[in-house]
PAGU-797866 format. One record per residue: residue number from 1; z, y, x of N, C-alpha, C in turn; residue in three letters. Coordinates in nm, 4 decimals, padded with zeros to 6 digits. Each point is the difference from the previous one (the first is absolute). Layout:
BEGIN
NUM Z Y X Z Y X Z Y X ALA
...
This chain:
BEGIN
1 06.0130 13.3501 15.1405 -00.0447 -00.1072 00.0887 00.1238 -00.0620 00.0619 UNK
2 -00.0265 -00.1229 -00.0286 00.1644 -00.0879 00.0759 -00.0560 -00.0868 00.0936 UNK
3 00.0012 -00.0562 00.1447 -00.0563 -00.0608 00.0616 00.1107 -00.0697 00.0933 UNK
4 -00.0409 -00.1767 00.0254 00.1346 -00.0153 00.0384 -00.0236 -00.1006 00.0583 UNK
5 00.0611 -00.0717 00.1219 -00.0593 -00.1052 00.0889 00.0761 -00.1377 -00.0743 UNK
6 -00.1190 -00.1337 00.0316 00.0825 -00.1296 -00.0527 00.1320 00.0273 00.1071 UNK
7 00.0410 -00.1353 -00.0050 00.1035 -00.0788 00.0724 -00.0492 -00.0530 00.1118 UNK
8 -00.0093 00.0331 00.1609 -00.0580 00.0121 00.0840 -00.1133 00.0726 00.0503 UNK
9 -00.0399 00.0916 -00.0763 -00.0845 00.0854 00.0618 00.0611 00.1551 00.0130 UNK
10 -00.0754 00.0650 00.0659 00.0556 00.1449 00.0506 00.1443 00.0208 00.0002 UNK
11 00.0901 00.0883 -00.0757 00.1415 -00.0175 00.0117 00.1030 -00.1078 -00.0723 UNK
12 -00.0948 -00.0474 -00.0552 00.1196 -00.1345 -00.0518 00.0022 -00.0896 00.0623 UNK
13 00.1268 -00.0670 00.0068 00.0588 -00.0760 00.0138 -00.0796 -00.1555 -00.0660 UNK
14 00.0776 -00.1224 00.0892 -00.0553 -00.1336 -00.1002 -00.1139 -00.0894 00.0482 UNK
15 -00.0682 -00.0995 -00.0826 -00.0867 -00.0466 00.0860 -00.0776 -00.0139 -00.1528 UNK
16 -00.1211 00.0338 00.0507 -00.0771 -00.0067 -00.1130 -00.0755 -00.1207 -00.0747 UNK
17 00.0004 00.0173 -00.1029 -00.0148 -00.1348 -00.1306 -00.1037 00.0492 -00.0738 UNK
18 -00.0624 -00.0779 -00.0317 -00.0737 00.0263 -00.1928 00.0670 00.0271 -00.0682 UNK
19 00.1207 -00.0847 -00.0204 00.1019 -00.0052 -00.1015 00.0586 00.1418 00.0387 UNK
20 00.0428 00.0676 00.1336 00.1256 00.0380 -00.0203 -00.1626 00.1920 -00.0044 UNK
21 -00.0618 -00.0371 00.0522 -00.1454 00.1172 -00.0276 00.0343 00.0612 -00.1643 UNK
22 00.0273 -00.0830 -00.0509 -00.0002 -00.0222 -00.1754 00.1141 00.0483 -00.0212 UNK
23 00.0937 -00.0213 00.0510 00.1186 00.0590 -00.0130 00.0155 00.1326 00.0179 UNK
24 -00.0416 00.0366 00.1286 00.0068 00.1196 00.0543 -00.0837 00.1052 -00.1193 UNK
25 -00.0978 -00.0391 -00.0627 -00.0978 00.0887 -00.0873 00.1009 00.0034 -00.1453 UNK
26 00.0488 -00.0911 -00.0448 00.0850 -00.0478 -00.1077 00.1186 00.1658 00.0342 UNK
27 00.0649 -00.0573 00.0701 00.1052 00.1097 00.0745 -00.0504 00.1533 00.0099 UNK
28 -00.1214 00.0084 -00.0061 -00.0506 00.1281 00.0456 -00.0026 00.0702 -00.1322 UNK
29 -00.0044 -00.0528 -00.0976 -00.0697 00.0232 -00.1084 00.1472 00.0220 -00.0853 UNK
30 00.1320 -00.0921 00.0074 00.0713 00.0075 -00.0178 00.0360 00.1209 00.0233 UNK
31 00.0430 00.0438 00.1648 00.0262 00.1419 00.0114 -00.0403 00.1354 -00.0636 UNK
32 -00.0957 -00.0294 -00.0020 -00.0648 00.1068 -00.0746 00.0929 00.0475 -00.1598 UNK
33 -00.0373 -00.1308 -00.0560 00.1000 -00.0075 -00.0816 00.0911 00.0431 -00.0354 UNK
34 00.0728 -00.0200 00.0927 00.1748 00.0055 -00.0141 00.0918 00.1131 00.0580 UNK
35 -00.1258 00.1099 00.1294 00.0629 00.0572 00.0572 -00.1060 00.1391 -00.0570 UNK
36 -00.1475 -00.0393 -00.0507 -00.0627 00.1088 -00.0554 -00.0133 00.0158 -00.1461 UNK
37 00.0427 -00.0573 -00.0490 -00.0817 -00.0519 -00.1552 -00.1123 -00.0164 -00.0125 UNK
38 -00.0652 -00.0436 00.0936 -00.1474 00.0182 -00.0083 00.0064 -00.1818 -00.0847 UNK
39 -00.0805 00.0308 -00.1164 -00.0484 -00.1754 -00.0463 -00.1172 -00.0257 00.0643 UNK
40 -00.0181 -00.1651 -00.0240 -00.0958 -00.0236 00.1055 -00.0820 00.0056 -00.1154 UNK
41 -00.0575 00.0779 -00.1206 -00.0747 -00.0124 -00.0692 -00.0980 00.1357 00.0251 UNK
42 00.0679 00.0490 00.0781 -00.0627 00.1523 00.0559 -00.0465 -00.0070 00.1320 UNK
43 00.0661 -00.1199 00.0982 -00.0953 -00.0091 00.0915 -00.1322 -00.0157 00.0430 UNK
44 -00.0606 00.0048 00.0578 -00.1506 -00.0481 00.1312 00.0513 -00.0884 00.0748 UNK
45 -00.0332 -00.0977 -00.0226 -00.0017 -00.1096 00.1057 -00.0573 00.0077 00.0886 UNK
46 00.0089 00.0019 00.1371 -00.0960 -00.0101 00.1441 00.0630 -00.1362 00.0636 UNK
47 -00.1252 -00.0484 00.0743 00.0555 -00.0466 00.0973 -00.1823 -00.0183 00.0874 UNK
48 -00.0366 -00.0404 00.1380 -00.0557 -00.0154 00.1008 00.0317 -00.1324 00.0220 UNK
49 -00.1354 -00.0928 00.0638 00.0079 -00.0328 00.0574 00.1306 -00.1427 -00.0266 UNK
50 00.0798 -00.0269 00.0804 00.0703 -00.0892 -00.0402 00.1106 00.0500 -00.1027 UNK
51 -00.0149 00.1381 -00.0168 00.0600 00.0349 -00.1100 -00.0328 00.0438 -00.1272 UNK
52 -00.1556 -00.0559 00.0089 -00.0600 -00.0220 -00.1378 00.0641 -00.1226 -00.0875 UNK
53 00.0254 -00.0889 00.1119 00.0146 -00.1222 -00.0499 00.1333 00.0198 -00.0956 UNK
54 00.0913 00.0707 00.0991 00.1607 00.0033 -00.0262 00.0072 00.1274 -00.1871 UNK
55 -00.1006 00.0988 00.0380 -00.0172 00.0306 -00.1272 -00.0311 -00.0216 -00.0731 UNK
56 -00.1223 -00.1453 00.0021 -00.0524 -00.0379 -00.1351 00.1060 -00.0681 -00.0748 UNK
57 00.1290 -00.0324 00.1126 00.1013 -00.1102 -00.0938 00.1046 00.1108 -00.0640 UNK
58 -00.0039 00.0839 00.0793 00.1007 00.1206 -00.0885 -00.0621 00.0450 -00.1184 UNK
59 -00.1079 00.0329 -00.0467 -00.0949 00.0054 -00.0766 -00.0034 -00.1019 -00.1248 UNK
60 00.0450 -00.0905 00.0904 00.0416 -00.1445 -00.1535 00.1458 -00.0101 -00.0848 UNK
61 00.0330 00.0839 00.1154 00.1582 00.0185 -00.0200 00.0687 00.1062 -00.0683 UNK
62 -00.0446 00.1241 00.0062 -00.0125 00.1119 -00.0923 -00.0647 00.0137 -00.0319 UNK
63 -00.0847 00.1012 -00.1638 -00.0464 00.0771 -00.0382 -00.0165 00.1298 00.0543 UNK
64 -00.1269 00.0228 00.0539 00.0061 00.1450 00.0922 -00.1091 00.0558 -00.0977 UNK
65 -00.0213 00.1341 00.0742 -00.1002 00.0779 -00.0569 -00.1263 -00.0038 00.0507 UNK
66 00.0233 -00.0743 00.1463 -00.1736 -00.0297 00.0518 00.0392 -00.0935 00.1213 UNK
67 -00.0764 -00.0504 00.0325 -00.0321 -00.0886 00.1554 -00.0842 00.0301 00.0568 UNK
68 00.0057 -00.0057 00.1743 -00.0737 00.0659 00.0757 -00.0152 -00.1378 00.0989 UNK
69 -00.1027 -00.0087 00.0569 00.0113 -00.1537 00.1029 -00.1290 00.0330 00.1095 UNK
70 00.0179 00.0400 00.1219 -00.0703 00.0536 00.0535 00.0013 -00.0973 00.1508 UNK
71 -00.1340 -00.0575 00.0022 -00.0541 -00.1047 00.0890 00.0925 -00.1502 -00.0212 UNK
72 -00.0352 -00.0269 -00.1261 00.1133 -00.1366 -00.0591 -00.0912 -00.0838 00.0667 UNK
73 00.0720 -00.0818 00.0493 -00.0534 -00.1574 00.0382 00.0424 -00.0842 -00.1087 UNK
74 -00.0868 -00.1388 -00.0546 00.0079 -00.0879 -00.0754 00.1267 -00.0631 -00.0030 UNK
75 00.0026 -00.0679 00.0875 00.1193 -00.0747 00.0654 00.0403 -00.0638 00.1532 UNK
76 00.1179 -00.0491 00.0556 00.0064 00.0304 00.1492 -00.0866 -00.1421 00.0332 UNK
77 -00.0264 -00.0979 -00.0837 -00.0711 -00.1394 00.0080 -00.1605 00.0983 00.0335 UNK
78 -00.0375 00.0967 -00.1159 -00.1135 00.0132 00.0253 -00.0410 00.1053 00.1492 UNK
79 00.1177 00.0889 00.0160 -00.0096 00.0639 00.0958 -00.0697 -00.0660 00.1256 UNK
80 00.1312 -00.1178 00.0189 -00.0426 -00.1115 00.1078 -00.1130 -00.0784 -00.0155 UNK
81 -00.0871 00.0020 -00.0829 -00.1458 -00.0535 00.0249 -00.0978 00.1062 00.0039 UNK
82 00.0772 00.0774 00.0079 -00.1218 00.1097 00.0459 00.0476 00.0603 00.0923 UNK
83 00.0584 -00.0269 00.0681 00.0361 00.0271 00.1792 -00.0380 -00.1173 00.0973 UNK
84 00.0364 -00.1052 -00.0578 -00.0104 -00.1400 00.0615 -00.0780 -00.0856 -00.1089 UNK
85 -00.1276 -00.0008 00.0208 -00.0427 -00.0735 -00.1529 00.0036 -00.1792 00.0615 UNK
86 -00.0034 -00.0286 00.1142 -00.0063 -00.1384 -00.0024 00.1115 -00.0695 00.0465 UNK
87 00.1309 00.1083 -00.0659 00.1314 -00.1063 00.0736 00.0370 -00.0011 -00.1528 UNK
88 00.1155 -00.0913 -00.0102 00.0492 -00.0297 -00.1392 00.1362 00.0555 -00.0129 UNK
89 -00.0118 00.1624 00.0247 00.1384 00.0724 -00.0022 00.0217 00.0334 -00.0745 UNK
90 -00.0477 -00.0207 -00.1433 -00.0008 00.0545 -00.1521 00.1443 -00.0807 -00.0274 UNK
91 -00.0406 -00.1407 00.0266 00.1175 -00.0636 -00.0428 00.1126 -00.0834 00.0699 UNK
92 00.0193 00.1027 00.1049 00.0854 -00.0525 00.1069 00.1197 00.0934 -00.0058 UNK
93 -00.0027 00.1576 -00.0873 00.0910 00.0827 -00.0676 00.0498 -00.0141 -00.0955 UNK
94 00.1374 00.0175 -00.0477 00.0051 00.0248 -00.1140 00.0612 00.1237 -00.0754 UNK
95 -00.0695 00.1083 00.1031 -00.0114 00.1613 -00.0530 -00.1052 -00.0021 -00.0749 UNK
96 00.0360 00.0556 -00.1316 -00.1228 -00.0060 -00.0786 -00.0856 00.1233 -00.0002 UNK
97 00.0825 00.1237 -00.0581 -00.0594 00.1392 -00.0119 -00.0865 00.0247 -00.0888 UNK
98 -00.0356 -00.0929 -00.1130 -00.1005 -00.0216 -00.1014 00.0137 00.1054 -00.0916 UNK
99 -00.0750 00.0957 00.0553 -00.0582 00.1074 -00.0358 -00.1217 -00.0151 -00.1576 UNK
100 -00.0685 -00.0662 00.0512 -00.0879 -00.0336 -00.1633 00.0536 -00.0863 -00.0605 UNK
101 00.0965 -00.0350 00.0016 00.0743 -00.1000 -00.1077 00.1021 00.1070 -00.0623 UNK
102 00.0576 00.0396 00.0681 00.0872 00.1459 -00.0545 -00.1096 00.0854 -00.0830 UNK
103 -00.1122 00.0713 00.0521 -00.0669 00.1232 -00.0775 -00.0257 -00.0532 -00.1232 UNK
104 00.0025 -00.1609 -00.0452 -00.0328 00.0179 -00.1566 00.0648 -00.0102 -00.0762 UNK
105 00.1715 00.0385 00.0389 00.0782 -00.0200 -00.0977 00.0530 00.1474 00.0134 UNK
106 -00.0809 00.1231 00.0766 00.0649 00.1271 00.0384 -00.0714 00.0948 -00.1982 UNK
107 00.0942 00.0437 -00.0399 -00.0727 00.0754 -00.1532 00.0203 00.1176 00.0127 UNK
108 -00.0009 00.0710 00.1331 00.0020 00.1507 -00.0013 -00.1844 00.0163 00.0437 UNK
109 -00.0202 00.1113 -00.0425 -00.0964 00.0696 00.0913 -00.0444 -00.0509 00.1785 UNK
110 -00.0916 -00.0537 00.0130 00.0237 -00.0467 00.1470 -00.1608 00.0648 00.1108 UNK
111 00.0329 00.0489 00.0484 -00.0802 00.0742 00.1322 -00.0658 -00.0851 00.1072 UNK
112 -00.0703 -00.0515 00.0673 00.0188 -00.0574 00.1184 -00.1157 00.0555 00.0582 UNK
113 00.0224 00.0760 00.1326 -00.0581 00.0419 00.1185 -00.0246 -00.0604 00.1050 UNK
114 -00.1200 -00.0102 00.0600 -00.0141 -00.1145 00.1503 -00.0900 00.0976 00.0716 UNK
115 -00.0162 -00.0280 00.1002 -00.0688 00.0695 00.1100 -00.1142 -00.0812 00.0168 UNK
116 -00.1238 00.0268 00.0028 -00.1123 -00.0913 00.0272 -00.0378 -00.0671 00.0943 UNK
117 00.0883 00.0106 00.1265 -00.0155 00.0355 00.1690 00.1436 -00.1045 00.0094 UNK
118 00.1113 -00.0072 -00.0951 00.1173 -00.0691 00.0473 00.0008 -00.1084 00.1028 UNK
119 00.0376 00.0419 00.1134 -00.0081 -00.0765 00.0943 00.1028 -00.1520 00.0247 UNK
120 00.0936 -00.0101 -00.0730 00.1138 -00.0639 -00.0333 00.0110 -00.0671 -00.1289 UNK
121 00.0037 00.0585 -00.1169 -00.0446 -00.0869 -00.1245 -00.1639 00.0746 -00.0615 UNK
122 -00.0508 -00.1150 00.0099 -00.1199 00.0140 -00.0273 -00.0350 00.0507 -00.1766 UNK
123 -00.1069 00.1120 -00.0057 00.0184 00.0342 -00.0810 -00.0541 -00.0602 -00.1989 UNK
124 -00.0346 -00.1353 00.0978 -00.0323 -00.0880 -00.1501 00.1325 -00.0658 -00.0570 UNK
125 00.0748 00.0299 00.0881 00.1478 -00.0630 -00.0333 00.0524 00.1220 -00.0881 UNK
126 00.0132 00.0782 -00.0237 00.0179 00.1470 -00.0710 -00.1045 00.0117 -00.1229 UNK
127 -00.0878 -00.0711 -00.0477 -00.1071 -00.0020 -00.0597 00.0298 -00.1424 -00.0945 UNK
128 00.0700 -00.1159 00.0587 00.0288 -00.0840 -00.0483 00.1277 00.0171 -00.0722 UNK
129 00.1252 00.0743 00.0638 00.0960 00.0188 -00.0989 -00.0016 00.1000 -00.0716 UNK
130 -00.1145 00.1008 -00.0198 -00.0362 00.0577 -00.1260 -00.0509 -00.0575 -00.0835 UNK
131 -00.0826 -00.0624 -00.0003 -00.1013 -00.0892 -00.1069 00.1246 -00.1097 -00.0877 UNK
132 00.0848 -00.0303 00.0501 00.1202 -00.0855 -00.0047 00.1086 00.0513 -00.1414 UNK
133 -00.0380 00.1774 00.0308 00.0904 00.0731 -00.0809 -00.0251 -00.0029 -00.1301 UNK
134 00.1155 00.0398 -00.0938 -00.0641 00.0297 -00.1355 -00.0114 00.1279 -00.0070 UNK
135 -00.0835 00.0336 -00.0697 -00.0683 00.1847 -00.0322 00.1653 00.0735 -00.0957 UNK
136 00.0180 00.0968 00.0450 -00.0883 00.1165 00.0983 -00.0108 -00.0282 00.0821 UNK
137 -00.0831 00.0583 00.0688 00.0276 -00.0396 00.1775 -00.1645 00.0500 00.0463 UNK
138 00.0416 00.0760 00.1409 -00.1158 00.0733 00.0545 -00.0275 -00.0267 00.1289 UNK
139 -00.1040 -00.0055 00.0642 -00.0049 -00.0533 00.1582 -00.0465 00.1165 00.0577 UNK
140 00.0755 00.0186 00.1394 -00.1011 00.1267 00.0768 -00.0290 -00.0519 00.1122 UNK
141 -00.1293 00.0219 00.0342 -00.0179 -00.0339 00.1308 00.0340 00.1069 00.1148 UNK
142 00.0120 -00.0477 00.0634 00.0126 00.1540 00.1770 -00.1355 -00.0108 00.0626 UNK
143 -00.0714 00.0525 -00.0182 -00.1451 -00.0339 00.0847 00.0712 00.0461 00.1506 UNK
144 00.0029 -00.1005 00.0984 -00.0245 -00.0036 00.1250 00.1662 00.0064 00.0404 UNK
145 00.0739 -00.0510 -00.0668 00.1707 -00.0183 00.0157 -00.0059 -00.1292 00.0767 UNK
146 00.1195 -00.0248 00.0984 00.0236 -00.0741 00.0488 00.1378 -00.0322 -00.0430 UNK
147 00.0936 -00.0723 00.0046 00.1077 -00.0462 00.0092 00.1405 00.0959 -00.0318 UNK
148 -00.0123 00.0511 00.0928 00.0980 00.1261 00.0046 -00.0242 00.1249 00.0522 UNK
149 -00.1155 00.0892 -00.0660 -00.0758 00.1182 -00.0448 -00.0758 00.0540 -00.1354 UNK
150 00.0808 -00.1006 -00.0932 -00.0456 00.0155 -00.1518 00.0384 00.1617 -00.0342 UNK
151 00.0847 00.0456 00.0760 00.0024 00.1416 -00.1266 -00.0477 00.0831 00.1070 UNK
152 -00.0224 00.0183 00.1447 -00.0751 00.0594 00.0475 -00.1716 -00.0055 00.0004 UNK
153 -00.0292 -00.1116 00.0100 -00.1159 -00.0139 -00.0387 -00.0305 00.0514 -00.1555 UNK
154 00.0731 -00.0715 -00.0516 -00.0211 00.0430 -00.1642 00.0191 00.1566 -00.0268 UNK
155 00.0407 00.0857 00.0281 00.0005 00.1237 00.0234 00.0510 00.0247 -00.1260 UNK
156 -00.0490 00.0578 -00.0862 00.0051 00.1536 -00.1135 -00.0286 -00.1459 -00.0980 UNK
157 -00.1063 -00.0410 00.0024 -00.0633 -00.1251 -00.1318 00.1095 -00.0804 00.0106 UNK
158 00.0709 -00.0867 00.1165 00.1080 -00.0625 00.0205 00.1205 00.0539 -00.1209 UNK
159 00.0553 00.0855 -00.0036 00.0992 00.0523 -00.0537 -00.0157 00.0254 -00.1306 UNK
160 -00.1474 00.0323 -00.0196 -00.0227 00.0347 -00.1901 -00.0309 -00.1204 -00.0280 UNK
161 -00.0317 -00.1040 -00.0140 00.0237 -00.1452 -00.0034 00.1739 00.0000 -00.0849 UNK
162 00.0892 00.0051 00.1241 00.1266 00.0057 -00.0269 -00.0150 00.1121 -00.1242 UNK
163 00.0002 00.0960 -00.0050 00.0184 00.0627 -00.1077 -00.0583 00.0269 -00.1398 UNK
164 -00.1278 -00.0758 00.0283 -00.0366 -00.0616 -00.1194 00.0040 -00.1352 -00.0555 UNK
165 00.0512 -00.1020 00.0494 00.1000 -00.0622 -00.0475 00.1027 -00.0044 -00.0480 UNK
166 00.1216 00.0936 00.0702 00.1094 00.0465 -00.0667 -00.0140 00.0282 -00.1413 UNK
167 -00.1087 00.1603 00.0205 -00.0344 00.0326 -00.1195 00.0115 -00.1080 -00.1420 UNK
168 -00.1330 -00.0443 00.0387 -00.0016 -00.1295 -00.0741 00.0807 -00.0480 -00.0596 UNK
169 00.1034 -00.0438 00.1136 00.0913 -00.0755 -00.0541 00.1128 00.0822 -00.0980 UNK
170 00.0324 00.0665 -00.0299 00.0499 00.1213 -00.0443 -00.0229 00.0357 -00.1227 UNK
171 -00.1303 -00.0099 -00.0409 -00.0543 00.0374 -00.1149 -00.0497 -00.1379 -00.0689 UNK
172 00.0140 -00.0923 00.0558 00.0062 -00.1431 -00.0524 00.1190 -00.0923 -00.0515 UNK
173 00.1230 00.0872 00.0488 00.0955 -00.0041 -00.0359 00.0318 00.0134 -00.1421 UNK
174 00.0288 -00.1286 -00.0749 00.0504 00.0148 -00.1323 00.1410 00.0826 -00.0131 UNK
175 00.0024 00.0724 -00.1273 00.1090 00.0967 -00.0092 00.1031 -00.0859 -00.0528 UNK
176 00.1170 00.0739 00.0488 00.1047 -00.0601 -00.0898 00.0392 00.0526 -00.1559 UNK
177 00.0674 -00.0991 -00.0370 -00.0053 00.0841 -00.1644 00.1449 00.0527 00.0049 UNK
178 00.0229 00.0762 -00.0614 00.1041 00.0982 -00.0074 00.0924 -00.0377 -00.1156 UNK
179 00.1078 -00.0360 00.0041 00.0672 -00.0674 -00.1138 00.0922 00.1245 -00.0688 UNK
């Protein structure tokens, strides 16, 4: 497990971007790389939340072994009409975060988990950038998850989800040929 803050949040440094969000995941993945040998063809992709978004683009960017996207919002246009549905703040940004425009160009294995209860991104928005995806791809719901209590709420079923996906993904894995 490698876990690591953008560029302005928790201990980093910087001011935070889409662009430079993208970077920071780009970089992450790099490290791994270079300081573990780990390829990103063996990774799990995760990301939450606004870091579903940031993973679905890492996801376009390497070949991994699975994707994980847990309470993805559509996009930050759609976010903002479903916080504020009668102001016109969709297009007064130009943070995109386009989350279902990313998941259909993602060709790993892809997961997506929402909480039914999400108090913050609503959980048809998580329902919409699955449907978005190309197969494989599995949806779990959290019966009675809110926002940020998906794996407590989700308990024991929460986690075999995760691990039967992995699975999945694993044994869906085409072999390499041996020269």
């Amino acid at each position: 497990i490698f876990i690591f803050d953008y560029r302005g949040y928790g201990q980093s440094e910087g001011t935070p971007s889409e662009e430079g969000t993208y970077r920071d995941g780009e970089a992450a993945i790099r490290y791994l790389q270079q300081h573990y040998g780990v390829a990103a063809k063996d990774l799990i992709i995760f990301g939450r939340s606004l870091g579903a978004s940031v993973a679905a683009e890492i996801a376009t960017r390497f070949e991994s072994l699975a994707v994980i996207l847990e309470s993805p919002f559509v996009s930050v246009q759609e976010m903002a009409r479903a916080i504020l549905p009668t102001l016109p703040l969709g297009s007064l940004t130009s943070t995109r975060y386009a989350t279902m425009e990313k998941v259909r160009r993602i060709k790993a294995p892809l997961l997506v988990l929402h909480g039914d209860r999400d108090e913050i991104v609503p959980f048809s928005q998580g329902q919409k950038v699955f449907a978005a995806a190309p197969a494989p791809k599995m949806f779990y719901t959290i019966a009675g998850a809110g926002h940020n209590d998906t794996y407590l709420t989700g308990g024991d079923a929460y986690f075999q989800a995760w691990k039967q996906h992995i699975e999945r993904a694993r044994t869906q894995r085409k072999p390499v040929p041996v020269s």
